[in-house]
C-alpha positions in Angstrom: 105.5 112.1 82.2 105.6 109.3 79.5 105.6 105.7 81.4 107.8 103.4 79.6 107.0 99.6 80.0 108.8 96.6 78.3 108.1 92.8 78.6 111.2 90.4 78.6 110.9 86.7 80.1 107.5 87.1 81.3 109.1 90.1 83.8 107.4 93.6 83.5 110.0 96.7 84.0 108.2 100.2 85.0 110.4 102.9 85.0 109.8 103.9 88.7 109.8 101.2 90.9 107.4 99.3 92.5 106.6 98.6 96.1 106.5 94.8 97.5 104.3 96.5 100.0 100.9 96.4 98.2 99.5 97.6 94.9 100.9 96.2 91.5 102.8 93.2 90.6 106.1 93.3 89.2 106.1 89.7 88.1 103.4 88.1 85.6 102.6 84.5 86.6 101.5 82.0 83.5 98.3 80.9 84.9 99.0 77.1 84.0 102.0 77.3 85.9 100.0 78.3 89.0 97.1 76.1 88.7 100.1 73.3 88.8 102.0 74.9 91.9 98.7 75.2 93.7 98.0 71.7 93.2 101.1 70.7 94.0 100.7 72.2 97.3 97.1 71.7 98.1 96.6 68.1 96.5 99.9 66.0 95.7 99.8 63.0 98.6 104.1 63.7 99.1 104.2 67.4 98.3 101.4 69.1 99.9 102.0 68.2 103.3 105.6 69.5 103.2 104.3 72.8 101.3 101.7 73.0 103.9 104.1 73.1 106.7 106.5 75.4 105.2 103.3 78.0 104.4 102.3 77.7 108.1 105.8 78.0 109.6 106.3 81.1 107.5 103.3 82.7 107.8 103.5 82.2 111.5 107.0 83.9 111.6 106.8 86.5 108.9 105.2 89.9 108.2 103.3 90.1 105.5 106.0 92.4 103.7 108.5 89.9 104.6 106.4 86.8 102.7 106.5 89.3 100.0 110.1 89.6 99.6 110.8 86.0 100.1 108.4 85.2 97.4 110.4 87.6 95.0 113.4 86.4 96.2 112.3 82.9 95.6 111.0 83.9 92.3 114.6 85.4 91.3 116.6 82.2 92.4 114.7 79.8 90.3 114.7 82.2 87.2 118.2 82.1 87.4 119.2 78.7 89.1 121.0 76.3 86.5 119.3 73.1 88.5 
């Protein structure tokens, strides 16, 4: 069967979907966009400690699988936030 794959606003749409549980990304991340977020949370003296916390908190609390869909999540609310 033919797989049928088209990019719009840097989002990739299979036509089966796609499990948060391992194996292939359904987002594409711009590579200069996460060399910023990473120093924003590893290196920026007001960010990174608050990013830090958050991280540890939530990967304390959460599955794996449950990271996963609050990143998505997370993902989806900026995309189509206003602010």
């Amino acid at each position: 069967m033919r797989q049928w794959r088209l990019w719009q606003r840097g989002l990739r749409f299979l036509k089966a979907p796609v499990s948060i549980k391992g194996g292939e990304s359904v987002y594409c991340i711009n590579e200069g966009q996460l060399r910023d977020a990473i120093r924003l949370a590893n290196e920026d003296p007001q960010s990174s400690p608050r990013i830090q916390k958050a991280l540890g908190d939530l990967e304390t609390s959460l599955t794996r699988n449950e990271r996963a869909a609050l990143a998505f999540t997370m993902i989806e609310r900026l995309r189509t936030s206003k602010a």
